[in-house]
C-alpha positions as CSV (number, residue, x, y, z in Angstrom):
1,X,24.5,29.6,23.5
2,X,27.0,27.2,21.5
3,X,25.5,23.9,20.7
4,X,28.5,22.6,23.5
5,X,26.7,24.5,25.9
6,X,23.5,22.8,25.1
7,X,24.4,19.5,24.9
8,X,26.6,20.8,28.3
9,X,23.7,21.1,30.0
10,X,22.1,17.2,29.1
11,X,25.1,15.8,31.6
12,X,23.9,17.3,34.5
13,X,21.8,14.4,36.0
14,X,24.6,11.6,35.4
15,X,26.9,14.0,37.2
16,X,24.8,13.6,40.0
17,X,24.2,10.0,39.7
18,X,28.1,9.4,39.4
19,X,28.6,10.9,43.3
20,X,27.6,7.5,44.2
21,X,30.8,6.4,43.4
22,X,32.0,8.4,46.0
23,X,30.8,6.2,48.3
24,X,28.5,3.3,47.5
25,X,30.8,1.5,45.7
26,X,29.3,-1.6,46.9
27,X,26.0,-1.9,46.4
28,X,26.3,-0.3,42.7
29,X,28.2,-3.2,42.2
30,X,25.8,-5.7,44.5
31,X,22.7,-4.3,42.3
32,X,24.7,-4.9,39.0
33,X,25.4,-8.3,40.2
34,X,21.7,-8.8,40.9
35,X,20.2,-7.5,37.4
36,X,22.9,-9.6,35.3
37,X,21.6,-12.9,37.0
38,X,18.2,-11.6,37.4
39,X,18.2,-11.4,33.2
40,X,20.4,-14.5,32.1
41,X,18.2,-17.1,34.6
42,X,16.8,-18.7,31.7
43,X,19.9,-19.1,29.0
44,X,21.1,-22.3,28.8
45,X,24.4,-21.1,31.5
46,X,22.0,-19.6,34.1
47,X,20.1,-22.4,33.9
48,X,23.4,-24.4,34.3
49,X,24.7,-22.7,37.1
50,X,21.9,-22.0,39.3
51,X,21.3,-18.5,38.7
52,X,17.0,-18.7,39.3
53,X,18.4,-20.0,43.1
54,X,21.0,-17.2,43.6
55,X,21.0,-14.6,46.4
56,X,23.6,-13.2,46.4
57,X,27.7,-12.7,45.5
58,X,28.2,-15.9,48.0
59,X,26.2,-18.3,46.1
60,X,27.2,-16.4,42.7
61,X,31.0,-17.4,43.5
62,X,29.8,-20.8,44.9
63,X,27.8,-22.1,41.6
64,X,30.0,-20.4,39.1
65,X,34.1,-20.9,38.8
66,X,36.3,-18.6,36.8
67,X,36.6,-18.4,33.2
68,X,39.3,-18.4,30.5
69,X,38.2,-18.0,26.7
70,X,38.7,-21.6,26.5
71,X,36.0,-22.8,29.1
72,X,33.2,-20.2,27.2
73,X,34.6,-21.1,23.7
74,X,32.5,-23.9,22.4
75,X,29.1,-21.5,24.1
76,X,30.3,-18.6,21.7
77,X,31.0,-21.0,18.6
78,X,27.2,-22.2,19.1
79,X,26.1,-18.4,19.7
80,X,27.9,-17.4,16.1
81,X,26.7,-20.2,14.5
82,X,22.9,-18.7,15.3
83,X,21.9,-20.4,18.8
84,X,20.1,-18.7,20.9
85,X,19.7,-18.1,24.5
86,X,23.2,-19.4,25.6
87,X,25.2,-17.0,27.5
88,X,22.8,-13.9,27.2
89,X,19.5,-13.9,26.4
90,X,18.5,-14.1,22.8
91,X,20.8,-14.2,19.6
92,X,23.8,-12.1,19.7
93,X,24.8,-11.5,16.0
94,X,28.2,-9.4,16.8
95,X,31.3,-10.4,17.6
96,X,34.4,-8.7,18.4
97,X,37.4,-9.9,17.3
98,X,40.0,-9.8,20.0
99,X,43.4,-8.9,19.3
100,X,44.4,-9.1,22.9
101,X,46.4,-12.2,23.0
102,X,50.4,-12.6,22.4
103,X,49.7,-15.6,19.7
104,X,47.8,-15.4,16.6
105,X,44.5,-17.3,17.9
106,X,42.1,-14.9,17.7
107,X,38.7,-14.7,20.1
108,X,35.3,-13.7,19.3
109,X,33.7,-11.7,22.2
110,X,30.1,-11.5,22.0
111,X,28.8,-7.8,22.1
112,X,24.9,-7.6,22.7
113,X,22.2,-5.1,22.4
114,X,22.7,-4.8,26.6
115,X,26.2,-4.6,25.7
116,X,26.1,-2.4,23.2
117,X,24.1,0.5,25.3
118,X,25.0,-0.2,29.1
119,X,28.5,-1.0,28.1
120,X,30.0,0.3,25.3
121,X,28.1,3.6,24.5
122,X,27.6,3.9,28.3
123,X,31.3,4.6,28.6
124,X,31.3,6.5,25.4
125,X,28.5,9.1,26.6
126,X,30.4,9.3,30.2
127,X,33.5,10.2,28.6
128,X,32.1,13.2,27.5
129,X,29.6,14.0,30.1
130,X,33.0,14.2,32.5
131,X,35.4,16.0,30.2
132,X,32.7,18.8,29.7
133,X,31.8,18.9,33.4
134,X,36.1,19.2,33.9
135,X,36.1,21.6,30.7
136,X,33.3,24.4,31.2
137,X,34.4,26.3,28.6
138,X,34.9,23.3,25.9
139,X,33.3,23.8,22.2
140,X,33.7,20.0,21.2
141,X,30.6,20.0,19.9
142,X,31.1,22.8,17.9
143,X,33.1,20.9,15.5
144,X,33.8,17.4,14.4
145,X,35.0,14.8,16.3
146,X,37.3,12.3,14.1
147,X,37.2,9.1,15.7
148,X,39.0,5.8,14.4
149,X,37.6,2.8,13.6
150,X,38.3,-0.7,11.8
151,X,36.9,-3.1,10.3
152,X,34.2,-5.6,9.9
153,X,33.2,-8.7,8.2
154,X,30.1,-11.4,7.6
155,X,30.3,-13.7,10.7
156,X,29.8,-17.5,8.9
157,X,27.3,-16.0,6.3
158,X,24.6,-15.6,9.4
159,X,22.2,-12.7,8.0
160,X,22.7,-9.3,9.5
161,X,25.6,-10.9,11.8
162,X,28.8,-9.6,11.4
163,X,32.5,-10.0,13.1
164,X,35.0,-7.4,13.8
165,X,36.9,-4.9,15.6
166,X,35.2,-3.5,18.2
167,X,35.2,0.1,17.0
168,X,34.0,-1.2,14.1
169,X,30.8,-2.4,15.5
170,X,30.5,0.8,17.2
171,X,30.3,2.9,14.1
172,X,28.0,0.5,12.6
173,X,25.8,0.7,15.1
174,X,25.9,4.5,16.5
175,X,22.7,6.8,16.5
176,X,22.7,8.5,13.2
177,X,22.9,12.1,14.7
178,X,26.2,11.1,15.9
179,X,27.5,11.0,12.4
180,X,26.7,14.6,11.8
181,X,29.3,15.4,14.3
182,X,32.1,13.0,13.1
183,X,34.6,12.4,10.4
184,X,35.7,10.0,8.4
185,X,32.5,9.3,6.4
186,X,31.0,5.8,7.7
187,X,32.7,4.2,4.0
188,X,36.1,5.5,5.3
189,X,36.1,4.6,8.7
190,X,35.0,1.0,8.2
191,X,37.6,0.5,5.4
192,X,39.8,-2.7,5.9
193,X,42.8,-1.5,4.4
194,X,44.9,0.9,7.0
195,X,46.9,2.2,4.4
196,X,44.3,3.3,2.4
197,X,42.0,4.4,5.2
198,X,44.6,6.7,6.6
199,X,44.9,8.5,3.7
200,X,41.5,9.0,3.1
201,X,41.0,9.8,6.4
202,X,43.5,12.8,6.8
203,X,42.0,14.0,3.2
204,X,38.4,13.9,4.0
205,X,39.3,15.5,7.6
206,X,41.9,18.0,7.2
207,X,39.7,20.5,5.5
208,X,36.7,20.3,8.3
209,X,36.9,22.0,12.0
210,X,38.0,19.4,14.3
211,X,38.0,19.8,17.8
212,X,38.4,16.2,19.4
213,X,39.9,13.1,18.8
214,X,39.3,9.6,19.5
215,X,41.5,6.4,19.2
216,X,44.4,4.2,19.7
217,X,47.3,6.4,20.2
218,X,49.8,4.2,17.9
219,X,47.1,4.6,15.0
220,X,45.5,8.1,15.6
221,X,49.3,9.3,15.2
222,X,49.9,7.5,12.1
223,X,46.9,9.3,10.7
224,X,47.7,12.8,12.1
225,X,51.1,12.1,10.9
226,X,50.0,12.1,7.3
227,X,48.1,15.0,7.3
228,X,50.7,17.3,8.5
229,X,52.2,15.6,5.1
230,X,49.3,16.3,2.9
231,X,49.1,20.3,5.0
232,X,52.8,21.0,4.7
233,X,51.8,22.4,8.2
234,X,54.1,22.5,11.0
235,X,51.8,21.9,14.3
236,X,48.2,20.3,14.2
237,X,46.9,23.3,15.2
238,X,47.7,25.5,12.1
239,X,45.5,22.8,10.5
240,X,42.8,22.3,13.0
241,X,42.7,25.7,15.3
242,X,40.0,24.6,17.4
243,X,41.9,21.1,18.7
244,X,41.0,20.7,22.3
245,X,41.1,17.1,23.0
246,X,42.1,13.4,22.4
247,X,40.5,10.9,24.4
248,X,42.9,7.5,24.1
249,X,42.6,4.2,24.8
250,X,44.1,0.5,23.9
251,X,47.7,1.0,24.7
252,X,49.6,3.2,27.5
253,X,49.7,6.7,26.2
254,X,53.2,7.2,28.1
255,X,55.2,6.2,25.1
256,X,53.4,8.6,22.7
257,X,53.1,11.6,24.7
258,X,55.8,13.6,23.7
259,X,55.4,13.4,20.4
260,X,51.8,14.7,20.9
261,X,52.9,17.3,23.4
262,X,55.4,18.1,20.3
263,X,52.6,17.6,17.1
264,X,50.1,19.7,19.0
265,X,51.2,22.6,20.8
266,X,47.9,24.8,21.9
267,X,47.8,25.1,25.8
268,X,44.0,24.4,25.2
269,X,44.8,20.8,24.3
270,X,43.9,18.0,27.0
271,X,44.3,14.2,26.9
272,X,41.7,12.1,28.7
273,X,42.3,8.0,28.7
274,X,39.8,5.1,28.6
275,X,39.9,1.9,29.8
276,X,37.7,0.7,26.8
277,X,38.5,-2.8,25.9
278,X,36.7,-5.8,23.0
279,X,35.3,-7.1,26.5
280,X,33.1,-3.8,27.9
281,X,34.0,-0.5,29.0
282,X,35.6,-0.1,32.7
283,X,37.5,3.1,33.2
284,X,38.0,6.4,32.5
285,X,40.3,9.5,33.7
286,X,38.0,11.8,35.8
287,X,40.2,13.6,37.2
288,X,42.7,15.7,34.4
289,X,45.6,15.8,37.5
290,X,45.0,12.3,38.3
291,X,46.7,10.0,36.1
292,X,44.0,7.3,37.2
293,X,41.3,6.4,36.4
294,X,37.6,5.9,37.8
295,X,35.7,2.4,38.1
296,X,32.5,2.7,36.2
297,X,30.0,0.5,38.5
298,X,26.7,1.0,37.4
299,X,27.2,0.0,34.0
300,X,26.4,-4.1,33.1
301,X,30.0,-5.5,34.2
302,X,30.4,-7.0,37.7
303,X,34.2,-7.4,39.3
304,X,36.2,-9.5,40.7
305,X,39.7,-9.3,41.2
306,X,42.3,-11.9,41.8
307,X,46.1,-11.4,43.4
308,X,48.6,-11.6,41.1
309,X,50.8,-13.4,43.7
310,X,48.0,-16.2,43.8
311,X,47.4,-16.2,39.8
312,X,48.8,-19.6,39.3
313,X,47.1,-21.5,42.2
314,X,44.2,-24.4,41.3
315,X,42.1,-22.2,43.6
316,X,43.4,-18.7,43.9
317,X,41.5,-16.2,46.7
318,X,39.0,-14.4,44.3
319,X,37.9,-11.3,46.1
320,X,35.3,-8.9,44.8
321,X,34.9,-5.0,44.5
322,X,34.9,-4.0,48.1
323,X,37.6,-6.7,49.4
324,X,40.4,-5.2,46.9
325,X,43.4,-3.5,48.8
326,X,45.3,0.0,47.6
327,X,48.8,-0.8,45.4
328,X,48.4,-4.8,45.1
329,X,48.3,-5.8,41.6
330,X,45.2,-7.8,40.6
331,X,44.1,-9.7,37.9
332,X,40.8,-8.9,36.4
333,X,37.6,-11.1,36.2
334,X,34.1,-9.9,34.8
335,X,30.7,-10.5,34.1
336,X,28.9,-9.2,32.0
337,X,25.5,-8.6,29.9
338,X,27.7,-9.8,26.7
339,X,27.4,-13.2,28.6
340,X,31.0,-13.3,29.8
341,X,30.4,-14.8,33.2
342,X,33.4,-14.5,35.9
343,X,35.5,-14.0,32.6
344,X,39.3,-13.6,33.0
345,X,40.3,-10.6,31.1
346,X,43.9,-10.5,30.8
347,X,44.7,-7.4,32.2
348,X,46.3,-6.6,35.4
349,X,45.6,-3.5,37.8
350,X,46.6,-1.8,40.6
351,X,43.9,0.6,43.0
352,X,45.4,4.2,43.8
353,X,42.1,4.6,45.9
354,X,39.2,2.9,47.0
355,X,36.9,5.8,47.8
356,X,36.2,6.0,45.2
357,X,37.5,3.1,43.3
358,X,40.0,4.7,41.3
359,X,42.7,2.2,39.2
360,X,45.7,2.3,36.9
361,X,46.4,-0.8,34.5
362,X,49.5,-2.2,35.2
363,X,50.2,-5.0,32.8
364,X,48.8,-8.2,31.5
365,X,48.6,-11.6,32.9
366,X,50.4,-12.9,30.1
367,X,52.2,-9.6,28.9
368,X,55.3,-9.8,31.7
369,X,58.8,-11.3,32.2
370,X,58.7,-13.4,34.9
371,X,61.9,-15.8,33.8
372,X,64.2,-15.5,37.0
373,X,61.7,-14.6,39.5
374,X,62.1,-11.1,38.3
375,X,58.2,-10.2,38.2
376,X,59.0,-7.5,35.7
377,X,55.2,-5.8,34.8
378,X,54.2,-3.1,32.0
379,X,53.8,-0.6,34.2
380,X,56.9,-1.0,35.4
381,X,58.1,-1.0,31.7
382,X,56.4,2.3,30.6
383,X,57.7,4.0,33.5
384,X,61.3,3.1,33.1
385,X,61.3,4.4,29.2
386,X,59.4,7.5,29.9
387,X,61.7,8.1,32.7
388,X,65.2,7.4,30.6
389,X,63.4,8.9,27.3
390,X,63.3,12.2,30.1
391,X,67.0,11.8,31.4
392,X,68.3,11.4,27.4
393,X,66.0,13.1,25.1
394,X,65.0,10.0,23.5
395,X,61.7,9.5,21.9
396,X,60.3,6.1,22.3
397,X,57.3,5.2,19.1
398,X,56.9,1.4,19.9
399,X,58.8,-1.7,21.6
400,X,59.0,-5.2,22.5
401,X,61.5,-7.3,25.3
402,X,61.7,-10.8,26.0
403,X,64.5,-12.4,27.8
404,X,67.6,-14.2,26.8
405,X,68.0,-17.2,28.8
406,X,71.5,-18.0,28.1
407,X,73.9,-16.7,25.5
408,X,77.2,-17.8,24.4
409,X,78.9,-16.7,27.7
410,X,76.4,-18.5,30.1
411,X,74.7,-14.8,30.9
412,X,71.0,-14.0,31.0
413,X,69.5,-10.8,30.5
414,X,66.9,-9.4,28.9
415,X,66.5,-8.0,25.5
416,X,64.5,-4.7,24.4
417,X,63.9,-4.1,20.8
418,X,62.8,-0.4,20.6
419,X,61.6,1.5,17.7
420,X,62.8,5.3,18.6
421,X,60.9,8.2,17.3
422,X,64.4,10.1,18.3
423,X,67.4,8.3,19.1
424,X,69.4,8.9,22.3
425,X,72.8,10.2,21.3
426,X,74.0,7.3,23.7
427,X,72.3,4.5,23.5
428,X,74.6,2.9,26.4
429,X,73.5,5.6,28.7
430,X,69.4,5.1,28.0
431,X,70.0,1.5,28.5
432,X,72.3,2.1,32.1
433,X,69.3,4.4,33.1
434,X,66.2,2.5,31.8
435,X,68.3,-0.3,33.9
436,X,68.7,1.7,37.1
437,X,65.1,3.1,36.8
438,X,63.8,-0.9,36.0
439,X,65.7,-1.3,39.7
440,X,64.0,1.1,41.4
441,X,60.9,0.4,40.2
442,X,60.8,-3.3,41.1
443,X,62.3,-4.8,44.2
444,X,62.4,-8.6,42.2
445,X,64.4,-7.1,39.7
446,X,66.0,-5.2,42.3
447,X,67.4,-8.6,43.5
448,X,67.8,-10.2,40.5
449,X,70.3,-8.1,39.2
450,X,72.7,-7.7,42.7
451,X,75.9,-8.2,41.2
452,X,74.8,-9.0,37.9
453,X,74.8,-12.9,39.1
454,X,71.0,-14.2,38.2
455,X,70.3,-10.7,36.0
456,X,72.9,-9.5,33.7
457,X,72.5,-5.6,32.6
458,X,69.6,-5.0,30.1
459,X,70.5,-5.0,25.8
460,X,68.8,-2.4,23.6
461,X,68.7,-3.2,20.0
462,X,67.2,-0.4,17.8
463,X,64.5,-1.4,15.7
464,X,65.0,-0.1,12.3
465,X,61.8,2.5,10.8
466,X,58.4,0.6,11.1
467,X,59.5,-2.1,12.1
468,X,56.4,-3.2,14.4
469,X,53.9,-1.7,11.7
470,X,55.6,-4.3,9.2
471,X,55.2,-7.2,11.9
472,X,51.6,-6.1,12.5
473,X,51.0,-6.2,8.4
474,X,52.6,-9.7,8.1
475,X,50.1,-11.2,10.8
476,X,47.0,-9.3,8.6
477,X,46.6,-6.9,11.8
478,X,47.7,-3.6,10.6
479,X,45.4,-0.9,12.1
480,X,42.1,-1.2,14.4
481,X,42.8,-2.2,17.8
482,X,46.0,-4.6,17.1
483,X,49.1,-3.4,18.9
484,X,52.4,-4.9,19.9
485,X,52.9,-7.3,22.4
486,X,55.2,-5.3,25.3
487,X,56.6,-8.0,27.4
488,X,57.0,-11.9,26.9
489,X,58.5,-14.7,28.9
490,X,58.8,-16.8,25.3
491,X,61.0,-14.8,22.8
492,X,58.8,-15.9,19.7
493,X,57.3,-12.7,19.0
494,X,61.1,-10.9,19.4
495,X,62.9,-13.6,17.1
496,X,59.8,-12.5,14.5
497,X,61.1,-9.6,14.8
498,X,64.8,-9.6,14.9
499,X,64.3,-11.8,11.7
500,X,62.6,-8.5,10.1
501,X,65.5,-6.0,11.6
502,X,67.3,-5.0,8.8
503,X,67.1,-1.9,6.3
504,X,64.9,-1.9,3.8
């Protein structure tokens, strides 16, 4: 037997123990609820908020209002500074450094030793444990797995505490045997310098027998991309003939596809995404003909969502797991055993079933054009180019849009800047069909555009070669987890940009 098969065989309990999702939904998520409070009684915020004379959800929701980074901000500054027992129990001594924002404040998500295992490697070991039970015949494991990461630094000089990107902190900390069946060495994958790391990476890879990958897809094709320089190879395959996997996270894969589908040609190869953010682990596709992806609910992160259409209200309806409805967007709130307590994470989602709970993300809260009542969303925004990349033969590598509130002839619109991979012969047709698609897609942007009198037709400008990786290196966020803002109602990020648009 293959040493697959063996460690095959491992997954069979948490196979079993993920049917409950098929059903019991609620009380994973009531018993999650319950050991999160039941833990952080005695930091300084359960102590605060009542948790020792908490029942249940109603008094949780009662005794505790939602978060923003701002409202936990000064508790995290005290944790990194070396308090202890403040949002989690004990000293927390990483910090992820969140990239997820659309300005250049940075935030510092605690990540504990709860975190760590019944988050974070949690998700990790069920990603696998479901692509071999979907994958009976896989031989991951009979290979290497190359697996990005970024970087890390010393977190104010605290001994042993560090700050960084999340990946980062998962390298650092991973069981040892894992490193005998991954590449990069540990040096190379915690490197700080992308450029260098990616070179290093394909050299110290492209001679071993790798069989999966896993990372951001922007960055993770950057580094494939140089090793078909360095192999002179045509197809990733001819360099890696056992290549059966690449399980993605961190942006929409939709963009990147094709040019994956046209790197890696094996009919063996699968793609499997993760919902796997600086905040805790929450999804993952289960289901290889399902787009979707499956709620994890026993790990230690408790949910509540909150209506997108009620987003901007002093008290908005907050509803939890089991009062969500199928295709209403939400926004995201968690706690956590990282000490985020009813945290807003940013993200937006929509359920495509609730038995089991089974999501897609669909934007951010702060990542949408929303300028003339328009409502425009990522998902909407992914679907549109993949659908106009289809109709044209374009290939999309990375973009940005932000509207233009008035130009010189009184007319509003809104503005793409696209980096193609492959140009569309026309560009005036991509942008009439992106435009047509955009319409169908969203019924506010239906309206918005009747008769081109609030909405004039959408403007494509071409972003010259690496454009957004040139952005990204300006701001010091050049590989690890960074990646482009998609959609703005301010057009600061654009006119950065624009500014940088020229040839080099």
């Amino acid at each position: 037997m293959s040493l697959t098969g063996i460690v095959r065989n491992l997954f069979a309990p948490r196979w079993r123990e993920l049917e409950k999702h098929q059903n019991q939904g609620e009380q994973l998520q009531r018993d999650v609820l319950a050991r999160l409070i039941g833990k952080a009684k005695d930091t300084e915020y359960g102590r605060n908020h009542l948790f020792a004379a908490t029942k249940g959800y109603d008094d949780f929701v009662r005794n505790n209002g939602i978060n923003t980074y701002e409202e936990l901000k000064s508790h995290i500054d005290r944790m990194r500074q070396g308090d202890a027992d403040v949002l989690w129990p004990g000293r927390v001594k990483w910090y992820a450094k969140s990239s997820g924002t659309t300005n250049d404040k940075s935030k510092f998500i605690p990540v504990s030793p709860d975190g760590l295992k019944r988050l974070h490697y949690k998700g990790g070991t069920d990603v696998v444990a479901l692509y071999l039970r979907n994958n009976p015949q896989s031989r991951m494991f009979d290979g290497k797995g190359l697996i990005l990461g970024g970087s890390h630094a010393p977190n104010y000089n605290l001994p042993g505490s560090l700050v960084g990107d999340l990946s980062a902190i998962l390298i650092e900390n991973i069981n040892p045997l894992v490193n005998l069946v991954r590449v990069p060495s540990k040096q190379t994958a915690l490197l700080s310098d992308f450029e260098v790391k990616r070179d290093r990476i394909a050299r110290e890879s492209m001679t071993k027998n790798v069989t999966n990958l896993s990372g951001v897809p922007s960055w993770m094709l950057s580094v494939l991309n140089r090793v078909m320089e360095l192999s002179g190879k045509e197809h990733l395959e001819e360099v890696w003939p056992n290549i059966e996997v690449f399980f993605h996270g961190g942006v929409a894969f939709t963009p990147y596809r094709e040019q994956y589908e046209r790197l890696i040609t094996s009919p063996r190869m699968h793609y499997m995404e993760t919902y796997n953010a600086s905040e805790g682990f929450f999804g993952i596709q289960d289901d290889p003909a399902d787009k979707s992806m499956l709620l994890m609910l026993d790990y230690d992160v408790f949910y509540e969502f909150i209506p997108m259409d009620e987003i901007d209200k002093e008290q908005p309806n907050v509803v939890p797991l089991w009062g969500v409805e199928k295709g209403k967007n939400y926004a995201m709130v968690i706690s956590t055993s990282c000490g985020l307590w009813r945290y807003m994470i940013g993200d937006t989602v929509q359920f495509t079933s609730t038995n089991p709970y089974k999501f897609i993300i669909s934007g951010r809260t702060k990542s949408f054009i929303n300028a003339f009542g328009e409502e425009l969303i990522v998902d909407n925004a992914e679907k549109g180019l993949a659908y106009a990349c289809e109709k044209t033969g374009a290939q999309v590598l990375d973009y940005t849009a932000a509207p233009v509130f008035m130009d010189q002839h009184a007319k509003c619109r809104h503005q793409w800047l696209i980096e193609f991979a492959k140009t569309p012969n026309d560009l005036e047709m991509f942008a009439n069909i992106l435009d047509r698609k955009l319409q169908e897609l969203n019924s506010d942007y239906e309206a918005k555009r009747f008769k081109d009198i609030t909405l004039q037709h959408l403007q494509v400008v071409v972003a010259r070669e690496n454009l957004f990786n040139d952005w990204l290196k300006s701001k010091g966020k050049l590989g690890g987890q960074h990646k482009v803002p998609r959609l703005s109602n301010s057009r600061d990020i654009i006119e950065q940009l624009l500014r940088l648009n020229r040839p080099l």
